[in-house]
GUVEXFI-501892 format. One record per residue (C-alpha): residue in one letter; y negated, x negated, z negated. Coordinates in steps of 0.02 Angstrom, whole numbers, padded with zeros to 5 digits, always signed. Layout:
GUVEXFI-501892
aYXZ...
end
This chain:
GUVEXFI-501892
x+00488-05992-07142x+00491-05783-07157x+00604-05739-07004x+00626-05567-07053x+00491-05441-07030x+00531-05254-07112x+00459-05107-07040x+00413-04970-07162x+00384-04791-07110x+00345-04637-07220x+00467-04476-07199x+00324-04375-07149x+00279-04481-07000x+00447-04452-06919x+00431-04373-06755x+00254-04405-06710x+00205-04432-06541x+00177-04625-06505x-00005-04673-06461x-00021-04821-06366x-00175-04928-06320x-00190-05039-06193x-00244-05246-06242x-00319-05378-06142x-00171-05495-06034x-00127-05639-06112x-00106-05789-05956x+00074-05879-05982x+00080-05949-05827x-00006-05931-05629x+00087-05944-05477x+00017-05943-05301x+00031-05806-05219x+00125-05795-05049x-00015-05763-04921x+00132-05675-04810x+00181-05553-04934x+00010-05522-04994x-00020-05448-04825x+00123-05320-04869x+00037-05267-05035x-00003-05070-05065x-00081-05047-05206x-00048-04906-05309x-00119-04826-05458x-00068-04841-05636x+00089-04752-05694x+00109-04718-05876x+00271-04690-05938x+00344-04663-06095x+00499-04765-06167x+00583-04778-06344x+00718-04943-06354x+00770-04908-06526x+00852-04758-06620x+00777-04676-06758x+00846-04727-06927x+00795-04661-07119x+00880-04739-07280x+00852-04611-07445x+00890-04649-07608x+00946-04533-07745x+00975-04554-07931x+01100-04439-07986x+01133-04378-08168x+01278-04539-08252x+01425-04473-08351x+01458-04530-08524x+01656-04538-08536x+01713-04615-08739x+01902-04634-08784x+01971-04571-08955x+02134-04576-09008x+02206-04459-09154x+02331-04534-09299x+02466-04384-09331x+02577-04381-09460x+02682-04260-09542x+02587-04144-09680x+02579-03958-09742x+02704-04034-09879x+02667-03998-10089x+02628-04139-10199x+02794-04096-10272x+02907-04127-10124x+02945-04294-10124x+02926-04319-09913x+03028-04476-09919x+03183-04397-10005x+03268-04295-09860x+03368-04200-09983x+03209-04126-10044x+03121-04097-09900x+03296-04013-09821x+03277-03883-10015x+03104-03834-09966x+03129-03804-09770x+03290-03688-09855x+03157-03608-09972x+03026-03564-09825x+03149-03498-09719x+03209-03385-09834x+03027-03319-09848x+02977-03171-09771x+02792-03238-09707x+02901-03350-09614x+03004-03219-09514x+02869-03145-09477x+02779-03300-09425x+02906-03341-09295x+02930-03168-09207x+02747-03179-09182x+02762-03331-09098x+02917-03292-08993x+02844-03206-08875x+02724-03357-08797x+02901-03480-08802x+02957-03341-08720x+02846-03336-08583x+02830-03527-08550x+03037-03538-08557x+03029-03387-08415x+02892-03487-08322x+03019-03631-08298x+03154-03552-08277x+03069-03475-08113x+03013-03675-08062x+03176-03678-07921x+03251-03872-07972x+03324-03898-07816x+03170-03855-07704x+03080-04020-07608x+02932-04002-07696x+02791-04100-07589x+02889-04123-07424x+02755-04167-07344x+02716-04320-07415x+02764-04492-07361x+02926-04538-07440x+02900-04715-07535x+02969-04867-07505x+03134-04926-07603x+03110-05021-07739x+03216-05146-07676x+03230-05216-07478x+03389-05262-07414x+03411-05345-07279x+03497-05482-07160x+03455-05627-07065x+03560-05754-06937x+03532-05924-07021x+03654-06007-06897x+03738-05999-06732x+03893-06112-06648x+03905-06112-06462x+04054-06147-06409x+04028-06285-06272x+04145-06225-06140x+04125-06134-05967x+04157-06016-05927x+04128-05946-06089x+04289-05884-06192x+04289-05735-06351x+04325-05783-06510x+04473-05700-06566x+04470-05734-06761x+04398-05825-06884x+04461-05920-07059x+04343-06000-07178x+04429-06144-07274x+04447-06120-07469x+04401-06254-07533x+04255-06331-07411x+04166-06191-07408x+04061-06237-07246x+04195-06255-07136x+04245-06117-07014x+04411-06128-06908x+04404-06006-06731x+04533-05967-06617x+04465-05946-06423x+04543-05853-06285x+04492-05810-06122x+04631-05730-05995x+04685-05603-05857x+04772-05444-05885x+04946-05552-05854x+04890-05659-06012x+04887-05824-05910x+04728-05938-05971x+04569-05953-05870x+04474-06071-05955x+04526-06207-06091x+04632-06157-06225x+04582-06256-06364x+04520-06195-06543x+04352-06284-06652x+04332-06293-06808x+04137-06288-06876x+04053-06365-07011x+03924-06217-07012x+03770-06352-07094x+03790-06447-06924x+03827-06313-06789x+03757-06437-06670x+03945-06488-06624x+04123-06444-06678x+04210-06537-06828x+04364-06554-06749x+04464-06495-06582x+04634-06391-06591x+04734-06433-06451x+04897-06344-06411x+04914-06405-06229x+04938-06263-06132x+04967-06132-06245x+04815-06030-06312x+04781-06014-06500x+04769-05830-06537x+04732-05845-06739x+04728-05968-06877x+04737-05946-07055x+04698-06082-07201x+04848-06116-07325x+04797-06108-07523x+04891-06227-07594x+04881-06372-07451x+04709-06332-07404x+04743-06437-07274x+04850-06364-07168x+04807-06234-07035x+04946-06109-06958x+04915-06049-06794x+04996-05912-06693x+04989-05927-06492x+04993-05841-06346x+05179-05892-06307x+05240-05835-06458x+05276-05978-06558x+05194-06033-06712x+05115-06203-06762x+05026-06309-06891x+04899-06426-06871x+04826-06571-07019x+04631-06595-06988x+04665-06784-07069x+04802-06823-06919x+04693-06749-06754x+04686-06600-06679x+04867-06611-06603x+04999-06502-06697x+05101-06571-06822x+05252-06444-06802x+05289-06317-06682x+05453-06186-06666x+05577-06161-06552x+05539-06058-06423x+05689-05968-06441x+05684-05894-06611x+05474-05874-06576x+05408-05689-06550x+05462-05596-06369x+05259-05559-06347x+05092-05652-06421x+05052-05690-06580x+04933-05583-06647x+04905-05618-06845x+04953-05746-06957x+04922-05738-07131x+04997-05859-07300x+05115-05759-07431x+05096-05799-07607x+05263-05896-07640x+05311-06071-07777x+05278-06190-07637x+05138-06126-07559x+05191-06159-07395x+05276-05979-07352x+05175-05873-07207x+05232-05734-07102x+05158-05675-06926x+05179-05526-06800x+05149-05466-06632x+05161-05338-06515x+05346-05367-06498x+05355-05264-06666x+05433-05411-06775x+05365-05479-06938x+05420-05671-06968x+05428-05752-07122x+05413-05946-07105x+05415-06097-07204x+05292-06273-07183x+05424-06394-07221x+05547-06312-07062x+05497-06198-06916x+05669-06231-06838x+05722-06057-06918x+05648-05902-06981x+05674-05856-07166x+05662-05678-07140x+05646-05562-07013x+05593-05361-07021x+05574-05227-06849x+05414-05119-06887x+05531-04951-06828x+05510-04798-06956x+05669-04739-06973x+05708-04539-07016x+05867-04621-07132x+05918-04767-07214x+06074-04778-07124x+06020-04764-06955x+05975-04949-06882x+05798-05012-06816x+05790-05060-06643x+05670-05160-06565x+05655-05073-06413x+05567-04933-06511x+05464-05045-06652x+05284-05026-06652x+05191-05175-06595x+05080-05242-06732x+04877-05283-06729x+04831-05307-06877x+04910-05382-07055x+04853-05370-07241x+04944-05465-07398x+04877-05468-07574x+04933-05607-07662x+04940-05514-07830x+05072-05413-07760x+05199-05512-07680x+05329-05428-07620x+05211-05301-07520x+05114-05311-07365x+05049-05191-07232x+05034-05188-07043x+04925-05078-06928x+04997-05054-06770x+04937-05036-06567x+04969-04847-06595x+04857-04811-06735x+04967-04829-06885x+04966-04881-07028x+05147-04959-07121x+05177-04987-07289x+05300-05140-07293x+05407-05195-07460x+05507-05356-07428x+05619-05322-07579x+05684-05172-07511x+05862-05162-07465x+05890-05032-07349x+05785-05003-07193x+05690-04856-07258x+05661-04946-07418x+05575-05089-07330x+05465-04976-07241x+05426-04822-07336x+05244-04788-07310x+05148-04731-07165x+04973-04666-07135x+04928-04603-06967x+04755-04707-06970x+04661-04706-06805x+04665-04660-06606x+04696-04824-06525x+04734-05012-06606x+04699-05048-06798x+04587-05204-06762x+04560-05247-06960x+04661-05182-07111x+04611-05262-07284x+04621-05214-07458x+04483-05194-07583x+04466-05357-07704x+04453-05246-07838x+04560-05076-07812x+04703-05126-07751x+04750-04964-07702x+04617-04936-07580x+04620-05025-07420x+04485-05017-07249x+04555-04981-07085x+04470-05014-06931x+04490-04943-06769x+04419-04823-06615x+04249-04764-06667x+04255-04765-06857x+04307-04817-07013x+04416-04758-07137x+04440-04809-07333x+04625-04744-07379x+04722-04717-07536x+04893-04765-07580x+04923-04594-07657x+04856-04498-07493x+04958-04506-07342x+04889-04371-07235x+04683-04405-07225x+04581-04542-07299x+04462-04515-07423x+04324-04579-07350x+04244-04624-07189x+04114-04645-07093x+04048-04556-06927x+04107-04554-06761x+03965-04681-06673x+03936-04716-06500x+04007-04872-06504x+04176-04929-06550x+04216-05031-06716x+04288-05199-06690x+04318-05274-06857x+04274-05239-07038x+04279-05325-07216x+04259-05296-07386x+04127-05375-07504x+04224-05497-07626x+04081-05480-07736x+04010-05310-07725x+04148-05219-07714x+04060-05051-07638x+03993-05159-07505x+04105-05171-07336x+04036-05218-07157x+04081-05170-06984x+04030-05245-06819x+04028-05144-06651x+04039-05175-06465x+03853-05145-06425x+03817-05323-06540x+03766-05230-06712x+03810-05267-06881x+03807-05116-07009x+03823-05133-07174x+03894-05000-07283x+03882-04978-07482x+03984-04840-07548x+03868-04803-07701x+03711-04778-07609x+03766-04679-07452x+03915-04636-07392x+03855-04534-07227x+03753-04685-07135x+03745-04866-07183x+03599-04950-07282x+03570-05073-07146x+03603-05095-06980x+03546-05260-06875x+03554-05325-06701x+03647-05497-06722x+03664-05512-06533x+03674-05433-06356x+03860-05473-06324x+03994-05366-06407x+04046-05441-06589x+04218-05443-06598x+04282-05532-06764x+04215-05533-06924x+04267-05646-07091x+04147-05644-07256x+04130-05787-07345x+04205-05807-07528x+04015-05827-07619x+03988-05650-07539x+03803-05687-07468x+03871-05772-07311x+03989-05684-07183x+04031-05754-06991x+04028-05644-06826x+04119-05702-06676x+04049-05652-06504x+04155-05591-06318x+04011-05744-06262x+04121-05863-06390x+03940-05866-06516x+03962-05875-06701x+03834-05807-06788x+03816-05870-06974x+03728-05713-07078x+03652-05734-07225x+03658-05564-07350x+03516-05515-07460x+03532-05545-07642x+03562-05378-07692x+03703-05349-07543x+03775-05513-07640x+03773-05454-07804x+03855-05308-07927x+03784-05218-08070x+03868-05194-08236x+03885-05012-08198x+03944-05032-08029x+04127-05051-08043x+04139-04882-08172x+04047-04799-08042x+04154-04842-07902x+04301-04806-08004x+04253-04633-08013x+04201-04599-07863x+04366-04676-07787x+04470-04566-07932x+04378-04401-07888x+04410-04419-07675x+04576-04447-07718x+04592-04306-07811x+04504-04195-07695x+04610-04265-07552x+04761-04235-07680x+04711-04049-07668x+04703-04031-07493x+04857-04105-07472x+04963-03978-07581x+04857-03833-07496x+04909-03895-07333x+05079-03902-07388x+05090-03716-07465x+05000-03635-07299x+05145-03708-07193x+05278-03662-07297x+05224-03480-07303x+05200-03515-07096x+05394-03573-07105x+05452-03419-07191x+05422-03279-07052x+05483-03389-06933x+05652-03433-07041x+05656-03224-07061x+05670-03183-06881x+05766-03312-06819x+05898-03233-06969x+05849-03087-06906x+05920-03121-06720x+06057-03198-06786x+06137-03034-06886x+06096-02930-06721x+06246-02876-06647x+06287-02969-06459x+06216-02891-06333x+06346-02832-06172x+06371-02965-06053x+06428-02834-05934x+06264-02741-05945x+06157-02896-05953x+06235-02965-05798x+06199-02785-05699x+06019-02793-05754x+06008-02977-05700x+06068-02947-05526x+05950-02792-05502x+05797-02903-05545x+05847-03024-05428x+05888-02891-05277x+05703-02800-05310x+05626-02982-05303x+05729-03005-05138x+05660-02868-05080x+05486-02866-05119x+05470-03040-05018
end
């Protein structure tokens, strides 16, 4: 069955005046009428009225002229040669070009010609190449997308709910996560529980294992290299432990209180020693403490963070700076560093034999604490420091001003950490719960991601060996597990040459400044070293005369009250 009906209309019939005519009723259906409303009837006469339900519509077609379009392609190659010029033979070919040249036709040939290159090289010369060109348009996308994503999170079971302080992955299982809690009062006395977890970050659903040191809160942890297994721990007494996941959660060995730190302990961190089993921790007391596995009934060496202006005047703790943060490469040894609660950073050498010899570097880093200080993997020379409202990367060889960092943000840094496989790549986390994360090849004046891991401030960070995994700990005691991109995870082959550069020519820059700075206030010391010469070869004044002009000052002030 047809259902559709098409209406056809000529174009010259558009706009005609409808004619209607009227047709015979058609009975559907007959109803009584209602003998009480019939009475009410008026009858009127017919009303003709005009309607149109539908609008007018027109469909034209048009055959327009077609455009033939062919492709043809042109095979050049080299002629205008002789058939005696051998074109294969360059020796030949290079005689003949000699021979033409030498021709006047050809001189001539080529002066007639300059003046068009000569016009087309002016014409681009005027083409400015640093003008945006076509600022209007949309800018495109980058090729590639970077970006981050929280595959995981551990919440730690307590109440009230306790900040995690730091953070330690384990070397060798690389899914376990050790975290220190804390949670107390401005006289550091615990409010909540003061144990420690450890994770195994495939099954947040509950901690591995429980580190209990009674009363005493754990303020970090650190894994050891060489016995995997064992786990130093500084607390908020002072003291120092270590703890063997395969015995419990209860430590193994803990020192005497009386050769522990005066204040907390703040960092711990494994040296690079024969045994293995050598660490050293710090505090705000201003000590650094060398220690052994095998015996925590002594200390095997002992240095005061005080900068000394000699090396024969003593340190005293009374004026050491207290210590926040610590960084130790094991490829060097003998040296460490320390970032202190006043916003320096110390250059330590163990070897050293006098005072000033153990401490001879300093770089006045940040306003405030130096919450993370670490080295780069893969220039040793050029370490991160963390603090106040940005970040700085420093140089060994520049002591007065890093050579790069970032912008003062709203928010205040909390922790940062280089990439151990990108080595351009660091990341910071803030108090306002973001996660920025900066690569020193692509920008250097805003990051090339920033994400919103959480609400809560993010206080600790730790990256994970592989590179594509790095852990944020939470004030609300959450560890978020985030997952990098594969090309945040990854280096180029012409990545490290380029950073080496860029590295070499800040320092040099910075290098620069420095020896400016220097000459500008040496010629500011020189007037000042002339007239204080100056009032020294003046002949003494009277005392006689000075004394008479003292006493009349003070008589006319007398007076004038």
């Amino acid at each position: 069955m047809d259902i559709v009906y098409q209406y056809n209309k000529r174009r010259c019939d558009f706009g005609r005046q409808p004619l209607f005519c009227e047709q015979g009723p058609h009975l559907c259906d007959s109803i009584a009428p209602d003998m009480a409303e019939r009475k009410r009837y008026i009858l009127r006469n017919p009303v003709h009225q005009f309607t149109q339900n539908t609008l007018p519509v027109s469909e034209h077609h048009v055959n327009t002229i077609r455009a033939e379009y062919t492709n043809s392609g042109a095979n050049h190659a080299e002629g205008g040669w002789p058939k005696d010029v051998n074109v294969t033979d360059p020796e030949a070919t290079q005689r003949y070009r000699r021979k033409i040249e030498k021709d006047d036709n050809y001189i001539h040939c080529v002066m007639s010609l300059s003046g068009g290159m000569e016009h087309y090289v002016l014409q681009n010369n005027a083409i400015d190449m640093y003008r945006s060109y076509y600022a209007e348009m949309p800018p495109l996308p980058p090729p590639e997308r970077s970006s981050v994503r929280v595959v995981n999170v551990c919440r730690e079971p307590a109440r009230p709910p306790r900040r995690v302080r730091q953070l330690c992955w384990h070397p060798d299982a690389g899914a376990q996560l050790a975290a220190s809690y804390t949670y107390v009062d401005w006289d550091r006395r615990p409010l909540a529980a003061t144990h420690s977890l450890v994770w195994d970050t495939q099954r947040p659903q509950e901690p591995l294992l429980v580190l209990d040191a009674g009363r005493d809160a754990i303020m970090d942890l650190a894994y050891g290299h060489r016995p995997p297994h064992a786990l130093v721990g500084g607390l908020l007494s002072g003291r120092v432990g270590v703890w063997d996941p395969r015995h419990g959660g209860k430590p193994v060995a803990l020192c005497a209180p009386h050769i522990a730190h005066r204040d907390l302990t703040r960092r711990v961190l494994f040296i690079h020693s024969k045994s293995g089993q050598e660490f050293f921790s710090s505090g705000p007391d201003g000590v650094c403490k060398w220690w052994d596995l095998r015996n925590l009934d002594e200390v095997t060496d002992e240095l005061i963070i005080d900068l000394v202006k000699s090396s024969s005047e003593p340190q005293n703790m009374a004026t050491a700076n207290g210590v926040s943060a610590l960084e130790y490469e094991p490829t060097i040894p003998t040296r460490f560093m320390v970032g202190t609660e006043n916003g320096l950073i110390i250059a330590g050498n163990r070897k050293g034999k006098t005072a000033y010899e153990k401490l001879p570097a300093k770089y006045e880093a940040n306003v405030g604490p130096i919450w993370s200080l670490e080295r780069n993997p893969g220039f040793l020379k050029n370490f991160l420091s963390v603090g106040d409202w940005t970040a700085r990367v420093w140089s060994e060889d520049c002591r007065e001003s890093p050579i790069l960092w970032t912008p003062a943000t709203r928010h205040r840094f909390s922790a940062g950490a280089w990439s151990p496989t990108r080595l351009s790549l660091m990341l910071l986390t803030q108090y306002n719960g973001v996660m920025t994360v900066w690569d020193l090849l692509r920008r250097q004046h805003e990051p090339v991601l920033s994400a919103q891991i959480c609400t809560e401030p993010l206080l600790s960070l730790r990256m994970h060996e592989t590179g594509t995994m790095a852990a944020c700990g939470s004030q609300q005691g959450n560890i978020y597990l985030v997952e990098l991109s594969q090309n945040l995870a990854q280096t180029d082959k012409n990545d490290k040459g380029l950073l080496t550069a860029m590295l070499e020519r800040e320092s040099k820059r910075e290098r620069i400044l420095e020896s400016r700075l220097r000459e500008l206030r040496l010629k500011q010391r020189q007037p000042e070293r002339g007239a204080s010469a100056l009032a020294l070869a003046a002949p003494p004044a009277d005392l006689g005369a000075v004394t008479q002009q003292y006493n009349q000052t003070v008589r006319r002030e007398l007076a004038n009250m």
